[in-house]
Structures are given as structure tokens and as C-alpha cells.
Phi, psi and omega in degrees: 000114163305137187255111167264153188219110188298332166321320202238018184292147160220143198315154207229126172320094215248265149256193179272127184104007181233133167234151193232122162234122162311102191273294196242135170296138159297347179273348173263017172073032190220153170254019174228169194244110185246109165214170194267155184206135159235169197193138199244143186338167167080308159276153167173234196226102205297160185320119181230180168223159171241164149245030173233167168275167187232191207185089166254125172273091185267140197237007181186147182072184164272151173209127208246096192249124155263124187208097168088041148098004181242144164264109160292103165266125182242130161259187171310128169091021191218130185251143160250119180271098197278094152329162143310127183101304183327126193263138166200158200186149178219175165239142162265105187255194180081182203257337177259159172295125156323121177231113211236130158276123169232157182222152185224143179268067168172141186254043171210080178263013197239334178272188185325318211270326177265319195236131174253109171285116159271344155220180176074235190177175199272160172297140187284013171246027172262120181266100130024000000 
């Protein structure tokens, strides 16, 4: 059983003003995707779909989350749950950073076959 040490986990490129670390690996034997994201006003994530469920832990900041065309402010100690299908996408507002846990139950939750962009584009370090 892996012992992970959020220290040495490693980043994963994602957008600008969003940083993303992969905590579990496919090399640790498990099929879900856990990872740590801080993300500064202004940033987050343009309108998507998953066919999987998503899980965002918010652990810090604000967040302006659209999800199935209604808008939400989720603060910090508040989790947003995504069905499958579900179209979504948030901003991080306020003066402060986002410190967000997200879990997806697969450990390719970025690709072509799980995420669809309805606006924007997949991050350039998700490969097709």
C-alpha cells in the first residue's frame, strides 16, 4: 500500500495561473485520479463535460462554479459534486487563491473518451 508524500508528488502542466499535481499514479496500482490544484482569481476551468463523475474539495478560496447552465458561489469546506453528462466550468473570484482537492474515478479523466470542451480546449500537456 502507498504512503504518498504530498511533497514530492509531481506537477503536472496545466493552465496559466492554475497549477495541478498528480498525488495517484498509475504505478501506485489504483484507477482513480487524485490530484492537489491551487488556481488564482481569474482562473479555472472553461465549460466541459466528463462521462465520469468529478468530486472538487474546495480547501481554500472561492469559486463562481456553472453547472447545467445555473451559477453558484462555492466557498471554501464546501465539495462540488458533477454527475456524468453534467456541462461545467468555474472561475475562481475574490481576492484570494483556490486550493481545490479534485477525484475522478479513472486515471485518464482528461482524455478525448472522458472530456469533451465546450468552450476553451483541453490543457496542452493532455494528449489525445
Amino acid at each position: 500500500m502507498p504512503i504518498i508524500d504530498h511533497t514530492h508528488v509531481p506537477e503536472v502542466p496545466w493552465r496559466p495561473g492554475y497549477r495541478k499535481w498528480d498525488v495517484t499514479l498509475a504505478e501506485h496500482g489504483v484507477s482513480s485520479s487524485l490530484s492537489l490544484n491551487t488556481a488564482e482569481p481569474g482562473t479555472g476551468a472553461p465549460l466541459h463535460t466528463h462521462e465520469i463523475d468529478e468530486l472538487i474539495m474546495i480547501m481554500g478560496g472561492t469559486l463562481e462554479v456553472r453547472i447545467n447552465g445555473e451559477i453558484h458561489t462555492v466557498e471554501k469546506d464546501h465539495t462540488v459534486v458533477i454527475p456524468p453528462g453534467a456541462e461545467h466550468g468555474f472561475t475562481v473570484v475574490g481576492d484570494k487563491n483556490a486550493a481545490l482537492i479534485v477525484f475522478f474515478p479513472h486515471m485518464d479523466p482528461y482524455g478525448a473518451e472522458n472530456t469533451t470542451y465546450l468552450e476553451g480546449s483541453r490543457p496542452p500537456s493532455v494528449k489525445d
